[in-house]
N, CA and C atoms of all chains as a GROMACS GRO file, in nm:
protein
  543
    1UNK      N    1  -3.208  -2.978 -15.361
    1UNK     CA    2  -3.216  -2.954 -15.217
    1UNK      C    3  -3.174  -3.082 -15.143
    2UNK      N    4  -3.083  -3.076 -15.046
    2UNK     CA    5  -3.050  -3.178 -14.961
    2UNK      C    6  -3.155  -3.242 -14.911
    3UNK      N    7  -3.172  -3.358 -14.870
    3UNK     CA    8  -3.252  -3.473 -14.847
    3UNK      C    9  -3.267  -3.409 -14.651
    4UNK      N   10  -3.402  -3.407 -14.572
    4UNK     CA   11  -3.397  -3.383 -14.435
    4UNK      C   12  -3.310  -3.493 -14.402
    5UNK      N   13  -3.285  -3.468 -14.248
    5UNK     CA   14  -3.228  -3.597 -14.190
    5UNK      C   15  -3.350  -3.723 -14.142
    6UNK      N   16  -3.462  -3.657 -14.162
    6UNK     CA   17  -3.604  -3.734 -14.141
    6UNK      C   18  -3.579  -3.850 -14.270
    7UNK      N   19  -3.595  -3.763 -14.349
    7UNK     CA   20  -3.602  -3.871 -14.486
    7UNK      C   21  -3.438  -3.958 -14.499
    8UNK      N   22  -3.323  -3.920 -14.423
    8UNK     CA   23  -3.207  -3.987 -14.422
    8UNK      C   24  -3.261  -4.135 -14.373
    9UNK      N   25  -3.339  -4.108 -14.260
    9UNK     CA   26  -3.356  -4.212 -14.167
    9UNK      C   27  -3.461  -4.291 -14.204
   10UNK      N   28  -3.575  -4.224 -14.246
   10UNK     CA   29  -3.722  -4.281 -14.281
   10UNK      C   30  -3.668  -4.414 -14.358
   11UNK      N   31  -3.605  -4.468 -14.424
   11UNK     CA   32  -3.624  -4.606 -14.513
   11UNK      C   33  -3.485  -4.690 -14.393
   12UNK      N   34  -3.466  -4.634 -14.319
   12UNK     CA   35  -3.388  -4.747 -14.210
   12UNK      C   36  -3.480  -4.836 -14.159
   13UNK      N   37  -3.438  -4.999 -14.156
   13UNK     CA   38  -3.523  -5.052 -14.036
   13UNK      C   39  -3.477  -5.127 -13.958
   14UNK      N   40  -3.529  -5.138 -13.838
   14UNK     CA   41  -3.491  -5.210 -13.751
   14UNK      C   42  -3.561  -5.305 -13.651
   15UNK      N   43  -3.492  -5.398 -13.593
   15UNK     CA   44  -3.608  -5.466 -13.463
   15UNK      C   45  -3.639  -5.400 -13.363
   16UNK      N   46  -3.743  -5.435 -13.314
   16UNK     CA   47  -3.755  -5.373 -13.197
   16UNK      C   48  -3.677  -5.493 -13.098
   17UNK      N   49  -3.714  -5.461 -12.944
   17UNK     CA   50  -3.667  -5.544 -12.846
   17UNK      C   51  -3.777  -5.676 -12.859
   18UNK      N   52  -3.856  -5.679 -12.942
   18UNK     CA   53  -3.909  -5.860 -12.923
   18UNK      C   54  -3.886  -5.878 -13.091
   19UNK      N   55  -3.788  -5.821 -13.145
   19UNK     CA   56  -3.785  -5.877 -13.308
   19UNK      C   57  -3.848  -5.829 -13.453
   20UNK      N   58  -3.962  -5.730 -13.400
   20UNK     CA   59  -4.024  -5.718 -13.507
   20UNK      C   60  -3.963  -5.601 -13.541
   21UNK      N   61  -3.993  -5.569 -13.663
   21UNK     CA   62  -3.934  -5.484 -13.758
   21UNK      C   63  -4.011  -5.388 -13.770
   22UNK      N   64  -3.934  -5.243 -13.752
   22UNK     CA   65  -3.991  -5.106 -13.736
   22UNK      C   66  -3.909  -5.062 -13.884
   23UNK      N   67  -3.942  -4.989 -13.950
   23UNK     CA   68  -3.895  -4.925 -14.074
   23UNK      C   69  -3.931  -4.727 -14.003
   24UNK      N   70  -3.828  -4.675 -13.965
   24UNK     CA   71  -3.827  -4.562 -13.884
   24UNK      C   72  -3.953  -4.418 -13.982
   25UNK      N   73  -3.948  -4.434 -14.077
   25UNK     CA   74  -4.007  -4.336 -14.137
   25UNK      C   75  -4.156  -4.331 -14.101
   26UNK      N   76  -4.183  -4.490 -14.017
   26UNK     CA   77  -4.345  -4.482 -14.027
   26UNK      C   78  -4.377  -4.470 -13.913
   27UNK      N   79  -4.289  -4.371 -13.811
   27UNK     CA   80  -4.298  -4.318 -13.668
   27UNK      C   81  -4.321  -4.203 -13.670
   28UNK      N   82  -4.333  -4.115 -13.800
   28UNK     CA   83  -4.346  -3.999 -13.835
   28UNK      C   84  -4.440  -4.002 -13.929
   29UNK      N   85  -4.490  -4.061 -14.021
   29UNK     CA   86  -4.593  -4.062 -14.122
   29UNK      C   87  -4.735  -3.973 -14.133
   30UNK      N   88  -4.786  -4.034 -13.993
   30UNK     CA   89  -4.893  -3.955 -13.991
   30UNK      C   90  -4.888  -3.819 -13.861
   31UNK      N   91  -4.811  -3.814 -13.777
   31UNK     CA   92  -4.756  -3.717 -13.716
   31UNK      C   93  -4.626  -3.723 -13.627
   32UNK      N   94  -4.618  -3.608 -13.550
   32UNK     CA   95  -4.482  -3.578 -13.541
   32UNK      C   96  -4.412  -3.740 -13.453
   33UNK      N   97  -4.296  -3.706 -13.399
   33UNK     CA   98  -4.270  -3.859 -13.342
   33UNK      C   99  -4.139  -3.799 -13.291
   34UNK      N  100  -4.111  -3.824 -13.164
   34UNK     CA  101  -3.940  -3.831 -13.106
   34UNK      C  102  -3.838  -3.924 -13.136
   35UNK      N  103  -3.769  -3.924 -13.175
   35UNK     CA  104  -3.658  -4.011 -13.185
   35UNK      C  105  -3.529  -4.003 -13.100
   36UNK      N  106  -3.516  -4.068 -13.014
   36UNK     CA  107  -3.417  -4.030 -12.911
   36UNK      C  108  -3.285  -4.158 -12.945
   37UNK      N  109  -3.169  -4.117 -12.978
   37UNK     CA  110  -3.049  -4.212 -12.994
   37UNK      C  111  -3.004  -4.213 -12.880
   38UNK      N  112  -2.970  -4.356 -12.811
   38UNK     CA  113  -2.892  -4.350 -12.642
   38UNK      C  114  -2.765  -4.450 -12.648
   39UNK      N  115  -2.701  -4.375 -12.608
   39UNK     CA  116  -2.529  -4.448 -12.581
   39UNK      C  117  -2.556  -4.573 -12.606
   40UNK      N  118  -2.657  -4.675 -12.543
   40UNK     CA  119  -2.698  -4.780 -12.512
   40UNK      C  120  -2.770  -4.818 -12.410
   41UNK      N  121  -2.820  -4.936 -12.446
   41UNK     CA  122  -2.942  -4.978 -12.353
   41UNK      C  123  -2.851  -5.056 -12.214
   42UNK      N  124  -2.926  -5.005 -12.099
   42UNK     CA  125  -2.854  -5.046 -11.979
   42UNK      C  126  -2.730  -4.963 -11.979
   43UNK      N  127  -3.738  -3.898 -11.968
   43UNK     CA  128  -3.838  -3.910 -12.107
   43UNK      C  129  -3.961  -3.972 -12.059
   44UNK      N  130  -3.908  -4.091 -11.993
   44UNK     CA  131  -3.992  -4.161 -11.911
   44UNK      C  132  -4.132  -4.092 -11.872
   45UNK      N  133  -4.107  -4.001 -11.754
   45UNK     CA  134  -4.187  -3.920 -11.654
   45UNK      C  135  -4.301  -3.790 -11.763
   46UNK      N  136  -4.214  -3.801 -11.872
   46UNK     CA  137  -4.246  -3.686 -11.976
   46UNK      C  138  -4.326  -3.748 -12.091
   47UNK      N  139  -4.407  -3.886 -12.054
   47UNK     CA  140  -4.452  -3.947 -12.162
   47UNK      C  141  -4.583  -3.938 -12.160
   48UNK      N  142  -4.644  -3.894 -12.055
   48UNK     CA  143  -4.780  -3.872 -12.049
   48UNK      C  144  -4.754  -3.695 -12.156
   49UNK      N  145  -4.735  -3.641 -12.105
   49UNK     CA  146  -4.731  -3.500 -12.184
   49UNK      C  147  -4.664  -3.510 -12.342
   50UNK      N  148  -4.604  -3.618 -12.410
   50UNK     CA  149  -4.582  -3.640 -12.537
   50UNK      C  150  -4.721  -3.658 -12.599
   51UNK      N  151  -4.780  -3.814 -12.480
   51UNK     CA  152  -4.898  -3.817 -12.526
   51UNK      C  153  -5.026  -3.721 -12.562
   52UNK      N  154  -5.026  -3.671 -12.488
   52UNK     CA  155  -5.108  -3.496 -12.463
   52UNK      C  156  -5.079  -3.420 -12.642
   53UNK      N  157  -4.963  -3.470 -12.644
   53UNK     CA  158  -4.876  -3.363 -12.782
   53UNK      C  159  -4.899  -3.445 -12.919
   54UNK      N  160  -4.982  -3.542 -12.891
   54UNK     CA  161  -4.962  -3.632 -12.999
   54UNK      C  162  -4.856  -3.704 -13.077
   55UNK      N  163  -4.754  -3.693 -12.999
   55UNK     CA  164  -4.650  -3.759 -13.064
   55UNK      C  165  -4.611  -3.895 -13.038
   56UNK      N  166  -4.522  -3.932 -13.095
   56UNK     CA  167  -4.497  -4.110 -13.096
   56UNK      C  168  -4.354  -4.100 -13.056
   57UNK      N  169  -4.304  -4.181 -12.956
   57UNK     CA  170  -4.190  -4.213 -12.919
   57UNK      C  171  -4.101  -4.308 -12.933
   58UNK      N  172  -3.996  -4.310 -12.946
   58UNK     CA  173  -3.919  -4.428 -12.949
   58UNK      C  174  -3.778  -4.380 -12.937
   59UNK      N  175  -3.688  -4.542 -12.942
   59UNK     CA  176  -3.541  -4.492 -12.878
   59UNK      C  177  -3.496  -4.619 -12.972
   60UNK      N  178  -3.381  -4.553 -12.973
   60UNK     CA  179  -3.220  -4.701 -13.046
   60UNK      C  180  -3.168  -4.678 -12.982
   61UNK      N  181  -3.105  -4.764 -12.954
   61UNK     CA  182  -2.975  -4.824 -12.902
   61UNK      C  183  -2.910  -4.892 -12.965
   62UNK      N  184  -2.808  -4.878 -12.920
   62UNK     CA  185  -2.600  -4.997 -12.981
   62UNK      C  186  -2.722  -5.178 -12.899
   63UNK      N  187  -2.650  -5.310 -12.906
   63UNK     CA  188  -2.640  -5.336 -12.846
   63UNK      C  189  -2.743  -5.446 -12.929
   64UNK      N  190  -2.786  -5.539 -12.831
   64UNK     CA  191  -2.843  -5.635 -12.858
   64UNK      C  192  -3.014  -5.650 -12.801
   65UNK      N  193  -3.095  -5.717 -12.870
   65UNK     CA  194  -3.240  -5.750 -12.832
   65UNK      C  195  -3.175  -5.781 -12.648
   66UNK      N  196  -3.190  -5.860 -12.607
   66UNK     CA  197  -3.186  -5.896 -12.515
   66UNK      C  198  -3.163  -5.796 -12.412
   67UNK      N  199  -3.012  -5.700 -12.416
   67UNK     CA  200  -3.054  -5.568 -12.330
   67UNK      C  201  -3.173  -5.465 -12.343
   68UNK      N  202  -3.220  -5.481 -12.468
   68UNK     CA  203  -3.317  -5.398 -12.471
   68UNK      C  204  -3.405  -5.432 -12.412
   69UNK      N  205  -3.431  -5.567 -12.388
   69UNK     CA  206  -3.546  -5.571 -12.324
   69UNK      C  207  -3.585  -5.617 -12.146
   70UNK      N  208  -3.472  -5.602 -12.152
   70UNK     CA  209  -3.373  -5.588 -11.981
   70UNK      C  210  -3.420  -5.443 -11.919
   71UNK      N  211  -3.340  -5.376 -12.045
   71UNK     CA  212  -3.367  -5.221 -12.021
   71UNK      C  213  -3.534  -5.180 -11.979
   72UNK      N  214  -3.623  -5.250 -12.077
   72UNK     CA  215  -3.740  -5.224 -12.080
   72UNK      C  216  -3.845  -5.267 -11.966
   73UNK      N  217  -3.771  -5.401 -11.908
   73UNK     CA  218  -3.810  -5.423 -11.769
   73UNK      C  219  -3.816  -5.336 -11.668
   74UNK      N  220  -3.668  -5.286 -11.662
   74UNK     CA  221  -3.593  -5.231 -11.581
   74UNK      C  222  -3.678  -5.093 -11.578
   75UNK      N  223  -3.705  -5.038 -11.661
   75UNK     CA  224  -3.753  -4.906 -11.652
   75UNK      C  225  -3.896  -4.892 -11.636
   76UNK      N  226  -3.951  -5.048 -11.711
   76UNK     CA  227  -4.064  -4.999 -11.755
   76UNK      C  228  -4.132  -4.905 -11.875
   77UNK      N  229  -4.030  -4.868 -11.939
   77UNK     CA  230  -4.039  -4.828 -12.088
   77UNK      C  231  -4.194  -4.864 -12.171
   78UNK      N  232  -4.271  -4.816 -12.189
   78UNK     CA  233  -4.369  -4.876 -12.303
   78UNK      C  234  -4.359  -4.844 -12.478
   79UNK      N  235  -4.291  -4.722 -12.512
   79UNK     CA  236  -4.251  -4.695 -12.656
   79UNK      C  237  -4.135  -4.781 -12.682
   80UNK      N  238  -4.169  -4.768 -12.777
   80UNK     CA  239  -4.048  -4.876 -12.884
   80UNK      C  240  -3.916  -4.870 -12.853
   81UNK      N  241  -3.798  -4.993 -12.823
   81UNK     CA  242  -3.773  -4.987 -12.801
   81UNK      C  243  -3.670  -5.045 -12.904
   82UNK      N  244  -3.559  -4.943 -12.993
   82UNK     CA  245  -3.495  -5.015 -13.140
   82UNK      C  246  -3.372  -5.080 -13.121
   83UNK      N  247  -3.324  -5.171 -13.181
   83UNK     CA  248  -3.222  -5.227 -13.149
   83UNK      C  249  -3.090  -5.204 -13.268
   84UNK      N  250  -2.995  -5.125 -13.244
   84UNK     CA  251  -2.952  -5.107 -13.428
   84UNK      C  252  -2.822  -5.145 -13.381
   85UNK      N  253  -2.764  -5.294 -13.409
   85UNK     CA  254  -2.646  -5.341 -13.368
   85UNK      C  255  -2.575  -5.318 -13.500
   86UNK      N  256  -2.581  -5.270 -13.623
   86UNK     CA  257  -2.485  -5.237 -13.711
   86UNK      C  258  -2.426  -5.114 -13.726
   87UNK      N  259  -2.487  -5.018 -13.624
   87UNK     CA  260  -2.539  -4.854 -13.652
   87UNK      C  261  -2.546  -4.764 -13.742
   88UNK      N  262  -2.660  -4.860 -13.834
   88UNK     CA  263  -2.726  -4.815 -13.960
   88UNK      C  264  -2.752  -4.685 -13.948
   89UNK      N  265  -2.884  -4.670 -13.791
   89UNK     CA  266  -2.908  -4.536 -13.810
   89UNK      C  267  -2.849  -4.430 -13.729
   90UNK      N  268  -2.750  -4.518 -13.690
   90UNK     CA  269  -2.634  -4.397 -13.605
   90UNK      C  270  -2.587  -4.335 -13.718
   91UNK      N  271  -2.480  -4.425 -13.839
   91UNK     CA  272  -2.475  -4.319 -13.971
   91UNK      C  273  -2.529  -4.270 -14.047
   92UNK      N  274  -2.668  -4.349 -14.067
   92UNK     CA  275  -2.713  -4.221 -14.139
   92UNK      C  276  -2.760  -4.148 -14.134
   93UNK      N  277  -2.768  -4.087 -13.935
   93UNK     CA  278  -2.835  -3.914 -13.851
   93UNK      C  279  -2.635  -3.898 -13.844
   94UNK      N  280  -2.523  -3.988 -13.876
   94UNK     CA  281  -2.442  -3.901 -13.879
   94UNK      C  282  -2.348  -3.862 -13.720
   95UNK      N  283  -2.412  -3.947 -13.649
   95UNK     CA  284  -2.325  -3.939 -13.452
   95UNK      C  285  -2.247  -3.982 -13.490
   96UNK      N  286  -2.194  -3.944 -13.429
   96UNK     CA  287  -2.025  -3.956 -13.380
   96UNK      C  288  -2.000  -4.001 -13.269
   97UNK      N  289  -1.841  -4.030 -13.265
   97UNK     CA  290  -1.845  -4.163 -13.095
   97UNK      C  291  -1.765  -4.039 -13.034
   98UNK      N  292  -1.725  -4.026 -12.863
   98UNK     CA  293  -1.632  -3.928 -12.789
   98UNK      C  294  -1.542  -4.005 -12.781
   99UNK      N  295  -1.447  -3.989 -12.657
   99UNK     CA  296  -1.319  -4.056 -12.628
   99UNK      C  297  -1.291  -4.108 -12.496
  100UNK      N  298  -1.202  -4.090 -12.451
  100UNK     CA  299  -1.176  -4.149 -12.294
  100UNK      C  300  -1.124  -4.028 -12.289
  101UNK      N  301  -1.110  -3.866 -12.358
  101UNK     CA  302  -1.091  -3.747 -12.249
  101UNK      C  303  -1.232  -3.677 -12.238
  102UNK      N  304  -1.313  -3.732 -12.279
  102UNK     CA  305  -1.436  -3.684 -12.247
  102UNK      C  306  -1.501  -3.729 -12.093
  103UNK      N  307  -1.441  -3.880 -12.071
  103UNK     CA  308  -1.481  -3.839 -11.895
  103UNK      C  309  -1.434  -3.763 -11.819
  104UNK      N  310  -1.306  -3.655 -11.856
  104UNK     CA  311  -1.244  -3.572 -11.762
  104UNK      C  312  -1.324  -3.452 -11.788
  105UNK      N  313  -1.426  -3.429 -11.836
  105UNK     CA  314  -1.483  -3.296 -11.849
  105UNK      C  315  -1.561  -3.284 -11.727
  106UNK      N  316  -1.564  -3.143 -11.674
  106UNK     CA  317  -1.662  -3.144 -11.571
  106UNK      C  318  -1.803  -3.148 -11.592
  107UNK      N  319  -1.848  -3.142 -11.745
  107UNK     CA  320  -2.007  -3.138 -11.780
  107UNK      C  321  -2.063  -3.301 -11.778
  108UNK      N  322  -1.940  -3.370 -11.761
  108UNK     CA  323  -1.985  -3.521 -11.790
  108UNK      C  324  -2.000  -3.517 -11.630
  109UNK      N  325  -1.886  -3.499 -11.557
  109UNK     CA  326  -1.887  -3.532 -11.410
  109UNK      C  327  -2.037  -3.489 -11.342
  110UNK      N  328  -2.064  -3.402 -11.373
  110UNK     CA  329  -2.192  -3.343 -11.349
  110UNK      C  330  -2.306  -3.438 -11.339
  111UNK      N  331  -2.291  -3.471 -11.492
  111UNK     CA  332  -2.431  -3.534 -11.535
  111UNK      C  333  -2.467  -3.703 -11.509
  112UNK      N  334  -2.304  -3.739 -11.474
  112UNK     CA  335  -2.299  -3.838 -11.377
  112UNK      C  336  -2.335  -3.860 -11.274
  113UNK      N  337  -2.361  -3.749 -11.165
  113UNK     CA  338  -2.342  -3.740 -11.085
  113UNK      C  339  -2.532  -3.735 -11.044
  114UNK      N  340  -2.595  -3.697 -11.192
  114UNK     CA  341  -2.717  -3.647 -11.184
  114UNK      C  342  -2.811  -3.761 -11.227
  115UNK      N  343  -2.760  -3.840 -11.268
  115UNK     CA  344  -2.800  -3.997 -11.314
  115UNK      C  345  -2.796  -4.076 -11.186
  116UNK      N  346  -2.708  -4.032 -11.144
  116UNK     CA  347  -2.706  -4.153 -10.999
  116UNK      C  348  -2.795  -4.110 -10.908
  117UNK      N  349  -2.806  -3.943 -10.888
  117UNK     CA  350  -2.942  -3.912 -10.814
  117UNK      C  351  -3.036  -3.934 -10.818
  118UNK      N  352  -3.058  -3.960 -10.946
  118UNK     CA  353  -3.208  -4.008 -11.043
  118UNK      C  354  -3.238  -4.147 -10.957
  119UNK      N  355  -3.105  -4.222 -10.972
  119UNK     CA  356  -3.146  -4.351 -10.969
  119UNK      C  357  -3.064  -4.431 -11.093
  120UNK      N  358  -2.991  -4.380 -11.203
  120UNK     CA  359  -3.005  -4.446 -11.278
  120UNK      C  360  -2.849  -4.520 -11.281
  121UNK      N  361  -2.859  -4.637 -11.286
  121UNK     CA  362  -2.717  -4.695 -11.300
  121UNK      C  363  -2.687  -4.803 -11.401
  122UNK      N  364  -2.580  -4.813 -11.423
  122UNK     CA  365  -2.513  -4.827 -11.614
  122UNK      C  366  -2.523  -4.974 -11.569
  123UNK      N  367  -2.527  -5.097 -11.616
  123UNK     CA  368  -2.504  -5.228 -11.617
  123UNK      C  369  -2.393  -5.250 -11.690
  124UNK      N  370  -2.407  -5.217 -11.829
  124UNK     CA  371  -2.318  -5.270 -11.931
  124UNK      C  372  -2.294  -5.152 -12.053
  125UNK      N  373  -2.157  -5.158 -12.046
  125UNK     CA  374  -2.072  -5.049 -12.094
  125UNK      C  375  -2.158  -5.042 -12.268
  126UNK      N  376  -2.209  -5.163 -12.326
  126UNK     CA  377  -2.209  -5.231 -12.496
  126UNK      C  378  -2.118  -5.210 -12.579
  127UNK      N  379  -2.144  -5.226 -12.734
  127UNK     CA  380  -2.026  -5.281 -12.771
  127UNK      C  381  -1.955  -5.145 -12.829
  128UNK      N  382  -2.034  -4.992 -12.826
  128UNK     CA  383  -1.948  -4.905 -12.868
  128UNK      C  384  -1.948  -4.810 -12.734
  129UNK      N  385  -1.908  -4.791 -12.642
  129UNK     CA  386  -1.903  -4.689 -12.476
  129UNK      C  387  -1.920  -4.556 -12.499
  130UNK      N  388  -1.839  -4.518 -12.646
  130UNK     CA  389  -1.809  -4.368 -12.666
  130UNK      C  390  -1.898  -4.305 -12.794
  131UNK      N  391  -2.016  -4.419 -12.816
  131UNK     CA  392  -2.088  -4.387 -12.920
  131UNK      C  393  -2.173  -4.256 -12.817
  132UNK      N  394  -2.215  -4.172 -12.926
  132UNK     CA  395  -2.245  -4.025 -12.834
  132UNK      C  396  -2.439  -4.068 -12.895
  133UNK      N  397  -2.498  -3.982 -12.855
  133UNK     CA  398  -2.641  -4.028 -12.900
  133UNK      C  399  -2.688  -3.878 -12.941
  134UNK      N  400  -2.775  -3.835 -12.944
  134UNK     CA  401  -2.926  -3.744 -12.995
  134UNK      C  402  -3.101  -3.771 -13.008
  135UNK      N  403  -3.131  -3.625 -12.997
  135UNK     CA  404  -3.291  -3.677 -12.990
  135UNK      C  405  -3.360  -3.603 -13.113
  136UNK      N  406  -3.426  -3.626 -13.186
  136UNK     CA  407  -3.487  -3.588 -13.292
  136UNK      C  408  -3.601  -3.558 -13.273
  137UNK      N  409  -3.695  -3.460 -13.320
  137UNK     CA  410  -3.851  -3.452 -13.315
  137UNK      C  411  -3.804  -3.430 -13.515
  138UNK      N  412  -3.948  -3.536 -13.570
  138UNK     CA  413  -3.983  -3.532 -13.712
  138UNK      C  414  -4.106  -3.537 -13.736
  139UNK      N  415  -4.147  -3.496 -13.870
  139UNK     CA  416  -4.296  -3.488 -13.918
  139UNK      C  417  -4.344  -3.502 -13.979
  140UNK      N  418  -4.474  -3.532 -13.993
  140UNK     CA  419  -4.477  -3.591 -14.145
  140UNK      C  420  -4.409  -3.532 -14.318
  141UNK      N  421  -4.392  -3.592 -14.371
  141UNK     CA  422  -4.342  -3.529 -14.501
  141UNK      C  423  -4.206  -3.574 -14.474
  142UNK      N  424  -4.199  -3.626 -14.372
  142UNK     CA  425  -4.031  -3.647 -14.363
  142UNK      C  426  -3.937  -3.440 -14.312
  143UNK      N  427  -4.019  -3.386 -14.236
  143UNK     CA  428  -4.007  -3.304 -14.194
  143UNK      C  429  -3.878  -3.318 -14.055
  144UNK      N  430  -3.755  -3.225 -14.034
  144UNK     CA  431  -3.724  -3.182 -13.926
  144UNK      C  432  -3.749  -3.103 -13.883
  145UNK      N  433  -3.810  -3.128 -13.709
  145UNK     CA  434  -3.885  -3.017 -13.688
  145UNK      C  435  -3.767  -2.971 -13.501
  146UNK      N  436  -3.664  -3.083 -13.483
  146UNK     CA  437  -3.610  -3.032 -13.386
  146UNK      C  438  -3.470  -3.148 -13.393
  147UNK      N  439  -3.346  -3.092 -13.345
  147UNK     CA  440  -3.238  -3.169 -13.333
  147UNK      C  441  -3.157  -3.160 -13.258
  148UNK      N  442  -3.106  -3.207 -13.189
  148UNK     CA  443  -3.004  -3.234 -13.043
  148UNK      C  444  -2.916  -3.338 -13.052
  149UNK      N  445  -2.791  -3.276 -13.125
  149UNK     CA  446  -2.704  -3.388 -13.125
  149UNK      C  447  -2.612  -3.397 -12.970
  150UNK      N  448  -2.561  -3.464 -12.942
  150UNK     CA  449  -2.503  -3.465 -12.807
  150UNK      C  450  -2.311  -3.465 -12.808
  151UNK      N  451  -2.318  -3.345 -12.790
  151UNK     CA  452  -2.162  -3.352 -12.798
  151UNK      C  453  -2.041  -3.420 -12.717
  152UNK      N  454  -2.101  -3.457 -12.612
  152UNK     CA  455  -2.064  -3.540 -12.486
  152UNK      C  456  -2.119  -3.616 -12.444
  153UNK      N  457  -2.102  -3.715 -12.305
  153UNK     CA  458  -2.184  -3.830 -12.266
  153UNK      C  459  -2.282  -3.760 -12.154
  154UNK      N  460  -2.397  -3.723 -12.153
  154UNK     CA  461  -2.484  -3.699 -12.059
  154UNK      C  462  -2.475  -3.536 -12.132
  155UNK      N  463  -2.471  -3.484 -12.247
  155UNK     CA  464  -2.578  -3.415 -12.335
  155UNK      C  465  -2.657  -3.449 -12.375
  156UNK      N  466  -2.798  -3.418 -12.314
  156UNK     CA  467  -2.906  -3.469 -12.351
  156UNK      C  468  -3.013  -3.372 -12.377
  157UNK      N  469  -3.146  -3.355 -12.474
  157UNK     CA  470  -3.212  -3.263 -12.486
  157UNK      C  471  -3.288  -3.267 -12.365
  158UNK      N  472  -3.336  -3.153 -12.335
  158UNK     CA  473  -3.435  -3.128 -12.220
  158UNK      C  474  -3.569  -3.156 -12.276
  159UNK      N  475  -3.628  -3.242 -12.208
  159UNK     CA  476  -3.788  -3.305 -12.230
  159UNK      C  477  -3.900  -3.135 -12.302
  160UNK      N  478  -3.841  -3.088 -12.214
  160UNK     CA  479  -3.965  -2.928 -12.267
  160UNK      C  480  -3.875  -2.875 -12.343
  161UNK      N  481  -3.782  -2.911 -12.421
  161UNK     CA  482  -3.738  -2.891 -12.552
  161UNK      C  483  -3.791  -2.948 -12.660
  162UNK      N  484  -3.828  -3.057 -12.603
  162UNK     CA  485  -3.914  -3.159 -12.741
  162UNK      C  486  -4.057  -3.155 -12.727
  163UNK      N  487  -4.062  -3.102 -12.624
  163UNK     CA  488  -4.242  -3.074 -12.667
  163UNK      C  489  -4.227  -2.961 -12.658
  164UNK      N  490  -4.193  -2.820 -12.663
  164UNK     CA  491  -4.153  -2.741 -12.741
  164UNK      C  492  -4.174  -2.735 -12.887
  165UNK      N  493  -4.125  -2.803 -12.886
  165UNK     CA  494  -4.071  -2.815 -13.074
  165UNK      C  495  -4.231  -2.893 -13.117
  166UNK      N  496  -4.268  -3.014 -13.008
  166UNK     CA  497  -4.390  -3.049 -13.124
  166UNK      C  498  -4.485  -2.948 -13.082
  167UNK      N  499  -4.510  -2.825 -12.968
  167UNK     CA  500  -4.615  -2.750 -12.962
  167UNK      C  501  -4.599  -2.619 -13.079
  168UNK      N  502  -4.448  -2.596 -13.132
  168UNK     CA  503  -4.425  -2.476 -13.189
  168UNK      C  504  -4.490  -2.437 -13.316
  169UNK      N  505  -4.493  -2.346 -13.352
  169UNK     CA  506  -4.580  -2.278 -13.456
  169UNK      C  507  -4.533  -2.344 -13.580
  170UNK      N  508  -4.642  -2.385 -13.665
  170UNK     CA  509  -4.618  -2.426 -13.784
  170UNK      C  510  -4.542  -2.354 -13.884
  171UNK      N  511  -4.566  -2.244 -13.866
  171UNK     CA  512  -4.550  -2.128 -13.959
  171UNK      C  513  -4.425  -2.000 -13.918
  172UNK      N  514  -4.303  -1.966 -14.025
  172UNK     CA  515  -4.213  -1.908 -13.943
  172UNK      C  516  -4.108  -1.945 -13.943
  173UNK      N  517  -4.096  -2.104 -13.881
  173UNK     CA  518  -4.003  -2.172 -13.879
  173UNK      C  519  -3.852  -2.196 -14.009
  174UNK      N  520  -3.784  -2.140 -13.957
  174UNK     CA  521  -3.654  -2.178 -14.021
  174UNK      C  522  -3.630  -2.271 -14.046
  175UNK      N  523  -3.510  -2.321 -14.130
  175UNK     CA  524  -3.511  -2.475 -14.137
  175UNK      C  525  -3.425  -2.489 -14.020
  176UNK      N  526  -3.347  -2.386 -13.969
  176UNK     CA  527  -3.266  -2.432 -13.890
  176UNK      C  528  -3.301  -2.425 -13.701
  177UNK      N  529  -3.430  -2.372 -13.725
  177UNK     CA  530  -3.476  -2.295 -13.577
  177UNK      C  531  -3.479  -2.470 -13.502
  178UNK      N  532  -3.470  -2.398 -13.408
  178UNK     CA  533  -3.431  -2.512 -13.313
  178UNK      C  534  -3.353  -2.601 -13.328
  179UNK      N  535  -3.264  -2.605 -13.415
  179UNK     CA  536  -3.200  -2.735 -13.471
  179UNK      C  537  -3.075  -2.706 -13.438
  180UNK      N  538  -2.989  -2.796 -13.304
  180UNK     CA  539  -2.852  -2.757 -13.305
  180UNK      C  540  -2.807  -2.885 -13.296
  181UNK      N  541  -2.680  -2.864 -13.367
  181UNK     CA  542  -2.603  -3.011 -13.396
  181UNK      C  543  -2.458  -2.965 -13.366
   0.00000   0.00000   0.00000
């Protein structure tokens, strides 16, 4: 079975805007979570 | 999303956003708005490829659905500063769940396709049970 696009993303990580490091899967872990992609900031 | 964050909260869900671009706009942005959820910074667009967006073009500002939604941003209030480093990168909004669950998807086929806020709490109020893999999910 194909992998969700949840679990595509879950082991990505990234900074936030002061540096620290978010690993995306653990925005969803214990419940649901939005993920919104934007053209860019500003 | 903003205005719609008290009622996420209500929904139990957790929010956050990426962006192209650098720490520093992000946290421009975050002034600027007042933003309190996370605010991601993915200048390689790790996780632009691997949800798989795609960038538009320069005939995508001649569409009238963009002109529109331009037009509906500026009513808002909202105005662009800085183009960043990809203009035609297109975006989407995801609702996920635990298990690594998709539970809603909105890819954006144009610039100012965007999911509707009571689309995503929608999706986190909707029935557990039933659900397709594909229900609600348009890409």
């Amino acid at each position: 079975m194909a992998p969700t696009l949840a679990a595509r993303l879950a082991d990505v990580t990234l900074p936030d805007a002061d540096g620290s490091k978010v690993r995306l899967g653990s925005l969803w872990e214990q419940g649901p979570a939005v993920l919104v992609f934007l053209r860019h900031y500003g | 999303m903003r205005a719609h964050e008290p009622a996420f909260r209500e929904a139990a869900a957790r929010l956050a956003a990426i962006g192209l671009g650098d720490r520093q706009y992000a946290r421009f942005f975050r002034e600027e708005t007042g933003i309190a959820f996370p605010l991601l910074v993915d200048e390689e667009r790790k996780a632009y490829r691997a949800a798989g967006l795609r960038s538009a073009n320069l005939l995508h500002l001649l569409r009238r659905d963009n002109a529109r939604a331009r037009a509906r941003a500026r009513a808002a209030g909202h105005r662009q500063h800085r183009l960043g480093q990809n203009p035609f990168q297109l975006g989407a909004s995801f609702v996920f769940g635990p298990g690594n669950a998709d539970l809603f998807a909105h890819v954006s086929e144009t610039f100012g396709d965007n999911a509707a806020p009571a689309a995503l709490l929608a999706a986190l109020r909707g029935p557990a049970t039933g659900r397709s893999s594909d229900a609600g999910i348009r890409r």
